[in-house]
C-alpha positions in Angstrom: 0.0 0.0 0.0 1.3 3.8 -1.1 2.0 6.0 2.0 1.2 8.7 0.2 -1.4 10.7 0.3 -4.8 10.7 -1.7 -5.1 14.1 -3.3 -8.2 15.1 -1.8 -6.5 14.5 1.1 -3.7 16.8 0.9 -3.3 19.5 3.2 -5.5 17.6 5.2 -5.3 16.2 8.9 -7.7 13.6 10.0 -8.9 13.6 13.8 -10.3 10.3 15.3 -11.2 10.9 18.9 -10.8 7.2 19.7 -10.4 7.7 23.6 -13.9 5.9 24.5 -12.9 2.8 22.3 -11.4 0.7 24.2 -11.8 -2.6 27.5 -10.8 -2.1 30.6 -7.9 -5.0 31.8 -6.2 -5.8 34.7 -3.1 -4.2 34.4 -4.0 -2.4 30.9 -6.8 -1.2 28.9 -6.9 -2.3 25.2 -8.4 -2.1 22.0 -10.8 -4.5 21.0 -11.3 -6.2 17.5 -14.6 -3.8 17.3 -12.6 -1.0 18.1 -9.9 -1.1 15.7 -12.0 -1.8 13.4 -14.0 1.4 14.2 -10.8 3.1 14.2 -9.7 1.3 10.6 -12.8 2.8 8.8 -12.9 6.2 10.0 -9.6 6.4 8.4 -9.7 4.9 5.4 -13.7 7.1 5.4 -11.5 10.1 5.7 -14.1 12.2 6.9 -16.3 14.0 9.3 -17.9 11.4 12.1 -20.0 13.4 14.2 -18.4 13.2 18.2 -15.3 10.5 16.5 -13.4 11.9 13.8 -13.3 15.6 12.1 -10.8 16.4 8.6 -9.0 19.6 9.3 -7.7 21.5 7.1 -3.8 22.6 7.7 -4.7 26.6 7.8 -6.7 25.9 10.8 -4.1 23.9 12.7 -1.5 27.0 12.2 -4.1 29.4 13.0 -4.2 27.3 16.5 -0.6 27.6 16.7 -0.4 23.8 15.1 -2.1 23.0 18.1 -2.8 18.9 17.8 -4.9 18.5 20.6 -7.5 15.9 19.4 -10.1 18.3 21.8 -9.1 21.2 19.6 -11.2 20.0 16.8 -13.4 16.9 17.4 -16.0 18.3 20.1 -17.2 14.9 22.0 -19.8 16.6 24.6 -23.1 15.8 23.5 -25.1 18.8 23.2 -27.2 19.8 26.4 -30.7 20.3 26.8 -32.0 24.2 26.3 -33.6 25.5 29.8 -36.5 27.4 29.7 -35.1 30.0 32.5 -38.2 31.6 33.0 -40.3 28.2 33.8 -37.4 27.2 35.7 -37.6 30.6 38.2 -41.0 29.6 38.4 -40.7 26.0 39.5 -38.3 27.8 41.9 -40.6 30.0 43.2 -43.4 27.7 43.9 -40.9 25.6 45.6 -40.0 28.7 48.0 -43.3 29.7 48.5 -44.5 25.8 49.6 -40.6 25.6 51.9 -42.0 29.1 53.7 -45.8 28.0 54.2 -44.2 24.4 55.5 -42.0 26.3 57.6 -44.4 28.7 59.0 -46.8 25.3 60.0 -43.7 24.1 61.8 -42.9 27.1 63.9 -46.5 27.4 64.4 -46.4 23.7 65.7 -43.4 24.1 68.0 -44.6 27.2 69.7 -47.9 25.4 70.5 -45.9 22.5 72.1 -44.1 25.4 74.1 -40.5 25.5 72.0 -40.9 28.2 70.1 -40.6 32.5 71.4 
């Protein structure tokens, strides 16, 4: 097989994000069969994988300061949910307001059993 690269390729750097693939062991974690294989196609694929693998061209790498952090360019988080601030003050205040009308029952209770000022 040529080492050299596929035109389309050229200028090119592939990122695979391949941290997750692997079994724990004993002594040593290792790839499985699965996982190489994985690892194999997003290669040879030599393209963008969603959260796995991400082709960068060699302008952005000097414009990080050729930077080759894998976490520089393949984002693995998965995207979190939107909040809805204003609901969630809401929710909040309704549990404040039912906290205060539990606590005022309490202190009520306590200063009828003779603990309270």
């Amino acid at each position: 097989m040529s080492r050299a690269k596929r035109p389309e390729s050229k200028g090119k750097v592939l990122f695979i994000e391949a941290s997750r693939e692997y079994r724990e062991g004993s002594n040593q974690n290792y790839l499985r069969d699965q996982d190489v294989a994985k690892i194999a196609e997003a290669f040879r694929a030599f393209r963008n994988v969603e959260r796995y693998a991400r082709v960068v061209v060699a302008e952005e790498i000097e414009g990080n300061d050729w930077n080759l952090n894998i976490g520089r360019y393949v984002e693995t988080a998965t995207p979190g949910e939107r909040l809805d601030v204003a609901n969630a003050i809401a929710k909040l205040r309704d549990v404040e307001r039912a906290r205060f009308e539990a606590e005022t029952r309490m202190n009520q209770h306590l200063k009828e059993l003779g603990y309270g000022a």
